[in-house]
C-alpha positions as CSV (number, residue, x, y, z in Angstrom):
1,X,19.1,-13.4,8.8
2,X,20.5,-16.6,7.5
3,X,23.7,-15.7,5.8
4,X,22.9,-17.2,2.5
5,X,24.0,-15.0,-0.4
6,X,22.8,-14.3,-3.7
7,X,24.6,-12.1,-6.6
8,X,22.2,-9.8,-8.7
9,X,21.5,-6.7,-11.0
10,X,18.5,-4.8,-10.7
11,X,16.7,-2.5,-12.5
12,X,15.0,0.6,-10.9
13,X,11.2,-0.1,-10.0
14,X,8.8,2.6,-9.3
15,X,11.0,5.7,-8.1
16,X,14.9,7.1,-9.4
17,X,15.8,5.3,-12.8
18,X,18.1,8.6,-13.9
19,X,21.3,9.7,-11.9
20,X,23.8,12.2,-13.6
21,X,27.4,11.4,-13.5
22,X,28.3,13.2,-10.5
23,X,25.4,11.1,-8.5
24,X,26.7,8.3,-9.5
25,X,30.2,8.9,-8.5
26,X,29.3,10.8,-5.2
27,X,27.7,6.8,-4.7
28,X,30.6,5.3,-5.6
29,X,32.8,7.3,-3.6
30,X,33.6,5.3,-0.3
31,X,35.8,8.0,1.2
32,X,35.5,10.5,3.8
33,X,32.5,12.4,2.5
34,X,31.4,10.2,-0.4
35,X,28.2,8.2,0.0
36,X,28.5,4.9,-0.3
37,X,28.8,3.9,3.1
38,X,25.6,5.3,3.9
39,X,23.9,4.1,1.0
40,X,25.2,0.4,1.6
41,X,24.2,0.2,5.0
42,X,20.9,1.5,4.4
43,X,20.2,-0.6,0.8
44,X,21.5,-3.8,3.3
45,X,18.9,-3.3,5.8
46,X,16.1,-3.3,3.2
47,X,17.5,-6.2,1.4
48,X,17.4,-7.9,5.1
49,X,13.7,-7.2,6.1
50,X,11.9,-8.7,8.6
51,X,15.1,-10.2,10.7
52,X,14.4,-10.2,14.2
53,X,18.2,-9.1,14.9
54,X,18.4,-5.3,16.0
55,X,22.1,-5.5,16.5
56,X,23.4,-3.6,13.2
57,X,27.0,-4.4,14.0
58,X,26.0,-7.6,13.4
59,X,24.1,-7.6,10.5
60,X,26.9,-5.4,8.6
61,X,29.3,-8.9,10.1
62,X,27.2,-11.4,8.8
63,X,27.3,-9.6,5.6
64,X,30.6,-8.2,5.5
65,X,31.3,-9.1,1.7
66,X,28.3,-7.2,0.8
67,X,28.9,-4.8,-2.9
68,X,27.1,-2.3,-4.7
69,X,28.1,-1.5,-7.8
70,X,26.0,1.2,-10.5
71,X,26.2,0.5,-13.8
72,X,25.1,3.4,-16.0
73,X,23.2,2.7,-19.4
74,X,21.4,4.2,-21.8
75,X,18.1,2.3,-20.6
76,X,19.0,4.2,-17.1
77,X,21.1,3.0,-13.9
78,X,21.2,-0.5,-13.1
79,X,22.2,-1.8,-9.4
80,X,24.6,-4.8,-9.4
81,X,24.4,-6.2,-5.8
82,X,27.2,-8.9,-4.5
83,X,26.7,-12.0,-1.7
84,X,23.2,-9.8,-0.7
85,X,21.2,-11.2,1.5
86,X,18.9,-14.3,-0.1
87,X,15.7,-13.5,2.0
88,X,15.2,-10.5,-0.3
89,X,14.8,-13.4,-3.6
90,X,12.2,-16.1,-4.6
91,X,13.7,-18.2,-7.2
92,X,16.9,-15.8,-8.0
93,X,14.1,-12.9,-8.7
94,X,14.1,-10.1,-6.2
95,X,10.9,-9.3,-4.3
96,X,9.0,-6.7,-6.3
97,X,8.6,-4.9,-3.0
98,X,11.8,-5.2,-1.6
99,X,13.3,-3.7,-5.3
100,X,10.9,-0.6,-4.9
101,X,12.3,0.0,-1.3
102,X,15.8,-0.6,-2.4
103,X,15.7,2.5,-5.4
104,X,13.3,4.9,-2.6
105,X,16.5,4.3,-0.4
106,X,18.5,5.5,-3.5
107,X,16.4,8.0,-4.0
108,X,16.1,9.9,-0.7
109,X,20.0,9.7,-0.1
110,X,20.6,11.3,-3.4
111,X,18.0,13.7,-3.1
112,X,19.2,14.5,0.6
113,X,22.6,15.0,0.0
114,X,22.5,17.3,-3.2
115,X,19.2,19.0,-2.9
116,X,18.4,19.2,1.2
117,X,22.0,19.6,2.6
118,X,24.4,20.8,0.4
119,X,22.4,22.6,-2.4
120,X,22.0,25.9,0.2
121,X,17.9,26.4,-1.1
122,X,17.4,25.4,2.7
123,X,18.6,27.3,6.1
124,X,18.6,24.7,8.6
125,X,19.1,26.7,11.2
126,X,16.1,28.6,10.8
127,X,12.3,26.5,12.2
128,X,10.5,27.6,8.4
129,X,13.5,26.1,6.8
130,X,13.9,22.9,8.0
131,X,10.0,22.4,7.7
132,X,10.2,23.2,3.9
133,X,13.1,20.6,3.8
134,X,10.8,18.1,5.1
135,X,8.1,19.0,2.8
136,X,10.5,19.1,-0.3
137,X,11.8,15.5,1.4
138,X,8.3,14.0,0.9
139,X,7.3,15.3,-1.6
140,X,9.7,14.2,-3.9
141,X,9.2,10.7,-2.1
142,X,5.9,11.2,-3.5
143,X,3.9,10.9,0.2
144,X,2.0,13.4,-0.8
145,X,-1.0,12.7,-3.1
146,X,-4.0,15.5,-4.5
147,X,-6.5,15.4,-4.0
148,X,-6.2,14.0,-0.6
149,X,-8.3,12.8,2.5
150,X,-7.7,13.5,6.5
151,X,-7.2,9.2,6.7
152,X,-3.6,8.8,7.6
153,X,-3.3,6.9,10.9
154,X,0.4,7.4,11.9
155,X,0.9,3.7,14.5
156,X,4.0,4.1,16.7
157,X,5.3,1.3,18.9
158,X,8.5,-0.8,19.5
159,X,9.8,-3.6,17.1
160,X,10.5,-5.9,20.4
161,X,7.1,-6.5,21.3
162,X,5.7,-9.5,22.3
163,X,3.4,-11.8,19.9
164,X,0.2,-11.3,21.7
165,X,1.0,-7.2,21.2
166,X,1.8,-8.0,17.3
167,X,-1.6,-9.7,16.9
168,X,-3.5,-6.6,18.8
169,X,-1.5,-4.7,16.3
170,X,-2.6,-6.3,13.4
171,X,-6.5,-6.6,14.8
172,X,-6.1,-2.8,15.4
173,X,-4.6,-2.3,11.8
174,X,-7.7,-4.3,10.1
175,X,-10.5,-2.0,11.9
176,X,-8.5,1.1,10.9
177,X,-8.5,-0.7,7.1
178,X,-12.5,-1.7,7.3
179,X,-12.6,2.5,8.1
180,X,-10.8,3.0,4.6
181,X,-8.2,4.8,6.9
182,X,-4.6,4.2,5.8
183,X,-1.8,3.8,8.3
184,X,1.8,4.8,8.5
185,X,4.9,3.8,11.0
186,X,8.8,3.5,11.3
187,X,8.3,0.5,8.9
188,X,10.1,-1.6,10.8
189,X,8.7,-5.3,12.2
190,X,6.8,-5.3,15.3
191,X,3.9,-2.7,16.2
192,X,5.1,-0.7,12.3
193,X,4.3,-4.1,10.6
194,X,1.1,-5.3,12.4
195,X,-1.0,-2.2,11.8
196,X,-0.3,-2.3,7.9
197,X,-0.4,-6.2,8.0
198,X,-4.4,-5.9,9.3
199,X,-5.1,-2.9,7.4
200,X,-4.2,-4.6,4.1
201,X,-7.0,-7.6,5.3
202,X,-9.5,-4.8,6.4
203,X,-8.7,-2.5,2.7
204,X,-9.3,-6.3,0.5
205,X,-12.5,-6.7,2.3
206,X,-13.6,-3.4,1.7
207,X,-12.2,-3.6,-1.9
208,X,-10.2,-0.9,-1.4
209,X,-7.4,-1.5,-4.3
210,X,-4.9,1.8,-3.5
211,X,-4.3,1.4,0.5
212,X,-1.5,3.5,1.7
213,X,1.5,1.9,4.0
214,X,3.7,4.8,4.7
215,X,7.0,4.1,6.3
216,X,9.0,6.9,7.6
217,X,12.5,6.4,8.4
218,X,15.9,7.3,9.0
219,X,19.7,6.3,8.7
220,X,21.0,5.9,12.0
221,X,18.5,3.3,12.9
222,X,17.1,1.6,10.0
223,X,19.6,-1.6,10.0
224,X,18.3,-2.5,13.5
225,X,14.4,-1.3,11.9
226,X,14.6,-2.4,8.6
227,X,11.6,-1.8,6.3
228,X,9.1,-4.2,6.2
229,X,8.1,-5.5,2.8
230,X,4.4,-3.9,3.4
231,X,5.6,-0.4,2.9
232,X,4.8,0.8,-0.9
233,X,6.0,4.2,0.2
234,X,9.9,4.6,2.1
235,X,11.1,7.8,2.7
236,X,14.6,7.6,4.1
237,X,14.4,11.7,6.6
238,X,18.2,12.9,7.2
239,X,17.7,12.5,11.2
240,X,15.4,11.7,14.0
241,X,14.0,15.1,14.5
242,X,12.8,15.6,10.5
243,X,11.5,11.9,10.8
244,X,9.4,12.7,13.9
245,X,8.8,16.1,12.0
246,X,7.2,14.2,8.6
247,X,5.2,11.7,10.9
248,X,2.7,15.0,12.4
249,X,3.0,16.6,9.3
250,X,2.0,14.2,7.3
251,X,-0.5,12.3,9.2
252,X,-3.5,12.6,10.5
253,X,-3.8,10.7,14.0
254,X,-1.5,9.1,16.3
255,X,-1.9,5.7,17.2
256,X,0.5,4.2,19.9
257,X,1.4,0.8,21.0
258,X,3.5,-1.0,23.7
259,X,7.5,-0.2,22.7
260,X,10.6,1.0,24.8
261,X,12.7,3.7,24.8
262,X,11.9,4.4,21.0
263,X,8.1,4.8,21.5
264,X,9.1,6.9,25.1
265,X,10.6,9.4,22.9
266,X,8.1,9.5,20.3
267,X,5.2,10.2,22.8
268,X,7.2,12.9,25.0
269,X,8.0,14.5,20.8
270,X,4.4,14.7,20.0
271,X,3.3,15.7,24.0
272,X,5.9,18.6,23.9
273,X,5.0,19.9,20.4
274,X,1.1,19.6,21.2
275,X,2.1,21.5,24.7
276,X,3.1,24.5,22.8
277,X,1.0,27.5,23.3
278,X,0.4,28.2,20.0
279,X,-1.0,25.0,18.9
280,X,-3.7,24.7,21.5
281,X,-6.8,24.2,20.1
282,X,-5.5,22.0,17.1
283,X,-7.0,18.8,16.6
284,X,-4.7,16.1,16.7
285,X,-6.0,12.7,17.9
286,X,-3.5,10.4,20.3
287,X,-4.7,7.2,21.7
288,X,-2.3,4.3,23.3
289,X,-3.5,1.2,22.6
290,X,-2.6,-2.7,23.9
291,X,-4.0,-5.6,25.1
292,X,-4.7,-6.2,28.7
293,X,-1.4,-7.9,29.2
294,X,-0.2,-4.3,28.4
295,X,-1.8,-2.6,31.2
296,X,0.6,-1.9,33.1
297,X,2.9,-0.3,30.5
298,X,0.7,2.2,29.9
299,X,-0.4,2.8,33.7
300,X,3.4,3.4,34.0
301,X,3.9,5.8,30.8
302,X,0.8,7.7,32.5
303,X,1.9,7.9,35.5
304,X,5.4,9.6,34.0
305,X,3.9,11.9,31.8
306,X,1.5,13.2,34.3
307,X,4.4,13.8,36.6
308,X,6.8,15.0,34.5
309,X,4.4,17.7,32.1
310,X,1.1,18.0,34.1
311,X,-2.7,17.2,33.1
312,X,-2.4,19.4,30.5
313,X,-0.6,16.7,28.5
314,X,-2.7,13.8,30.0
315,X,-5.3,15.9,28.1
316,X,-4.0,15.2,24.5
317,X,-4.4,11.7,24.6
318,X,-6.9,8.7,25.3
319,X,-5.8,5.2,26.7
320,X,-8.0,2.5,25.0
321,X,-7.0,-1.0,26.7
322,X,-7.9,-4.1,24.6
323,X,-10.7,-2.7,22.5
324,X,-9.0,-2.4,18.8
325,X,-12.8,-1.5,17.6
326,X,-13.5,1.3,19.8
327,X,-9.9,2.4,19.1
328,X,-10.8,2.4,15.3
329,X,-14.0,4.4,15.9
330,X,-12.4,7.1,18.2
331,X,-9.7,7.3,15.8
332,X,-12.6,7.8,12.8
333,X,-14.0,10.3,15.0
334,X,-11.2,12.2,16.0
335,X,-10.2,12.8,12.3
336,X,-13.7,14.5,11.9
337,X,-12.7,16.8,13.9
338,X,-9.4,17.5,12.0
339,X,-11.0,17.4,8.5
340,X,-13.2,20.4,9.8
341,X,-10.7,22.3,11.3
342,X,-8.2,22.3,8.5
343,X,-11.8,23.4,6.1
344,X,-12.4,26.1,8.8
345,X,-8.9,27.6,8.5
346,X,-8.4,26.0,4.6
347,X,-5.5,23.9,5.3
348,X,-4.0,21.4,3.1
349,X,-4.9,18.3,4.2
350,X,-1.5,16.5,2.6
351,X,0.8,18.3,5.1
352,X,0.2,20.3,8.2
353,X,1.9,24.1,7.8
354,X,-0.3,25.2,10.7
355,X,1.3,23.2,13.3
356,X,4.3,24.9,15.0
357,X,7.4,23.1,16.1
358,X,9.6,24.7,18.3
359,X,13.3,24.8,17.8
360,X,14.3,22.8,20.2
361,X,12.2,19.7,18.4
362,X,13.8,20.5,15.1
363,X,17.8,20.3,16.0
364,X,19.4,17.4,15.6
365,X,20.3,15.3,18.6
366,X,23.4,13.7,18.4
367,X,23.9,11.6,21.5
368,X,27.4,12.0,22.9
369,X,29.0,11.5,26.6
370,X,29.3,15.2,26.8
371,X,25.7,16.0,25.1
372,X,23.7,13.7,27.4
373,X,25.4,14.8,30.6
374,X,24.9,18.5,29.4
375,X,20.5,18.1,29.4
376,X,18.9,20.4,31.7
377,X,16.0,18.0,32.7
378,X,15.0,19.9,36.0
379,X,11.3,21.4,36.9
380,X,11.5,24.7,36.6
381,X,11.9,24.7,32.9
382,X,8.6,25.5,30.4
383,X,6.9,22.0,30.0
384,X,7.2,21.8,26.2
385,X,11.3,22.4,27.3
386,X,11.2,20.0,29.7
387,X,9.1,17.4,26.8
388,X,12.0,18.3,24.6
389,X,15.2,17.3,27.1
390,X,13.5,14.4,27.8
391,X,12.6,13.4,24.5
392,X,16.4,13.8,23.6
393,X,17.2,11.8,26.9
394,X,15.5,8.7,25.9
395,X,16.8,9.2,22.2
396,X,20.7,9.0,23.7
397,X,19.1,5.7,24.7
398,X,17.8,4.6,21.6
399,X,20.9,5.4,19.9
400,X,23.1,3.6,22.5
401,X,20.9,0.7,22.2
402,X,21.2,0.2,18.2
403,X,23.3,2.6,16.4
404,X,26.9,0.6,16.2
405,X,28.8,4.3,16.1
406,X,27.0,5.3,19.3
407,X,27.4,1.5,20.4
408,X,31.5,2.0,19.9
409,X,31.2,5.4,22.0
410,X,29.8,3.6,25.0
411,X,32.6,0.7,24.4
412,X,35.4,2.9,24.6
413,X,34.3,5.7,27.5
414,X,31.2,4.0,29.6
415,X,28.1,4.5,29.9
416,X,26.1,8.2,29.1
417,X,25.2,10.1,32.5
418,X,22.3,11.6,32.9
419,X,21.8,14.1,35.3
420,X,19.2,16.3,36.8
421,X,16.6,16.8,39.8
422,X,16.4,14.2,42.1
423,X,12.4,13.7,41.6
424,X,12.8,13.8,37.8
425,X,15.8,11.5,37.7
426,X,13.7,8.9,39.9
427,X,10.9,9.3,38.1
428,X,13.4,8.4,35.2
429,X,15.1,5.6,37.3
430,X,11.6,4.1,37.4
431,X,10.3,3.8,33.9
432,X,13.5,2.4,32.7
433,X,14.0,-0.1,34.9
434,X,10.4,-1.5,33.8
435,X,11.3,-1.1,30.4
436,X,14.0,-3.7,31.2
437,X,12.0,-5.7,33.5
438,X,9.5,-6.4,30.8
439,X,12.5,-7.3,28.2
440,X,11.0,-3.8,26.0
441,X,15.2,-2.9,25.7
442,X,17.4,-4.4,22.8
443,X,16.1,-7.6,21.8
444,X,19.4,-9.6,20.0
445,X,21.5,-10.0,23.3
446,X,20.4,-11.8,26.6
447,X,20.5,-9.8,29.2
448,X,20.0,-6.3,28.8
449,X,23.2,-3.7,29.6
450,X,22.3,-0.4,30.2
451,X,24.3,2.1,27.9
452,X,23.1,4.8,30.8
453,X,23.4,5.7,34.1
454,X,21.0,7.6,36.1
455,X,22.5,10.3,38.9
């Protein structure tokens, strides 16, 4: 982020080149309602990829005097773009890459807004409805490709991490890419760039000339992840539960690297849907993954999960410490397995119908004083529950860490409580303060201040 500016129009490349009138003024409009604060936010954060700042009140300060304007011709829409961010240019031209993010985030928010939320084909409230929103989401993002293989590697894992974890990433990435497996992640920098960074070495050597580098995103936390200029498919989900929704529907395997609170929430999301009773039995290959420096981080993720949801969940998953080969091989195996499931029960193999997500992993989570304090996170609950109040504990945290609206709650009334057994909440206690110990919290400050407190 150097705060260097550069004035531009742009051109569509690769995805929406066609908005009606009433798009374009629903992007002009920056009033209540209208959506070009959203869209500026998110087209900023592409435009400023691969900053290590996760502090989005910043970024939008640094860049303050940054415009959009649309300018609507008969060739199609053009972008005019004011003091952007000069990163995002190599001799006044934009990065090819960077303009193809820029028009997907045009794309999805348009698409969003008119055909997902307000065009009523979709009941949100319903679990079938807000999986065909996610479908319809991707699809028209294009994710979704016939015919199509069982080789999409889904990596999750903070954007904090150190550089020895960033160069496991990568290695890990490049024996996923000599596998002809294609990997996608939040897109962000970190563990979501290294994997694509070493699959695009392990595709060239392979000659493999269409590799896939998926990057699944969403609004509220995209200026502090911004989209890495690997991605060649963005897809911009409405919230954290339909992007955590697209990620097991779409892919194929999980991989997981060191992270924080983010990754936390990610696991106990993908522990609590495979918990379910009615998707035991379903292929769906987990394995965490570091370097030795990262032992400990995973003994202590282990050691939560096994306490928290039982051996049942410790079953779902494989730990693989500083072996990105064998990781690429179990990976390769375990999507065996799903390719012959899915032709046992003829599934598609672009997007996973059979898999079922419980409510309480498809409604939105908006992290609030009164909504945190409010989670029941006590043992007597139905482990896939429990997964589910926990997973919307640690995204409170996430949000309190790098959303600047949530940032401005937590200004103005404190930190969140969070409240429940006294084994749970020590349990809790525990894996937090480790996370902050080992510097795995917000990255763009010095030292660390909770936006929680544990009771």
């Amino acid at each position: 982020m150097s705060g260097e500016f550069v004035d531009a129009e742009v051109w569509p490349e690769g995805s929406l080149e066609v908005l009606s009138r009433l798009e374009v003024d629903q992007l002009k409009n920056r009033g209540a309602g209208g959506l070009y604060p959203l869209l500026r936010r998110c087209m900023l954060a592409v435009l400023n990829a691969d900053s290590d700042n996760d502090d989005a009140a910043e970024l939008l300060r640094v860049y303050k005097d940054f415009e959009i304007g649309f300018i609507q011709q008969d060739r199609g829409l053009k972008v005019s773009l004011r003091n952007a961010p000069a990163e995002a240019f190599v001799d006044g031209k934009m990065i090819r890459g960077t303009r193809e993010l820029l028009f997907a985030v045009l794309r999805d928010i348009v698409f969003t807004r008119n055909e997902i939320l307000e065009g009523g084909r979709f009941d949100l409230d319903t679990g079938d409805g807000v999986t065909n929103a996610v479908f319809h989401i991707v699809r028209n993002a294009r994710l979704l490709t016939v015919p199509a293989g069982v080789d999409l590697v889904v990596c999750w894992g903070g954007h904090a991490i150190s550089r020895h974890e960033y160069d496991y990433s990568k290695r890990v990435g490049y024996e996923l890419g000599l596998r002809g497996l294609n990997v996608g992640t939040g897109c962000g920098p970190g563990a979501m760039k290294g994997p694509m960074k070493g699959a695009t070495i392990g595709h060239a050597k392979q000659r493999i000339g269409g590799g896939r580098y998926i990057g699944i995103t969403e609004p509220g936390i995209i200026a502090a992840e911004s989209p890495n200029p690997i991605v060649n498919s963005l897809v911009i989900m409405p919230d954290m539960e339909k992007r955590l929704e697209a990620f097991v529907r779409v892919g194929h395997g999980i991989v997981v690297f060191p992270g924080g609170v983010g990754t936390a929430e990610e696991i106990l999301y993908l522990l609590g849907v495979l918990l379910h009773p009615d998707n035991t039995g379903q292929p769906l290959p987990l394995i965490m993954t570091g370097p030795r420096s990262s032992t400990d981080y995973f003994r202590k993720i282990d050691d939560f999960v096994a306490a928290t949801l039982g051996e049942t969940a410790r079953e779902r998953y494989e730990v693989i410490i500083d072996d990105p080969s064998r990781v690429a091989q179990c990976m390769h195996a375990g999507l065996n397995d799903v390719l012959a499931f899915r032709k046992k029960h003829g599934d598609a193999f672009y997007f996973n119908w059979r898999l079922t997500i419980a409510r309480e992993f498809q409604r939105p989570f908006v992290a609030t004083h009164e909504s945190m304090a409010g989670l029941d996170l006590n043992e007597d609950l139905p482990t896939h529950e429990l997964a589910a109040n926990l997973r919307r504990a640690f995204s409170g945290i996430v949000s309190g860490n790098v959303r600047e609206d949530t940032a401005a709650l937590i200004d103005k009334k404190g930190p969140f409580r969070i409240d429940g057994s006294r084994r749970i909440m020590d349990l809790l206690d525990s894996l937090l303060s480790d996370f902050v110990a080992q510097k795995r919290m917000k990255i763009s400050t010095g030292d660390y201040q909770p936006c929680y407190v544990i009771k």
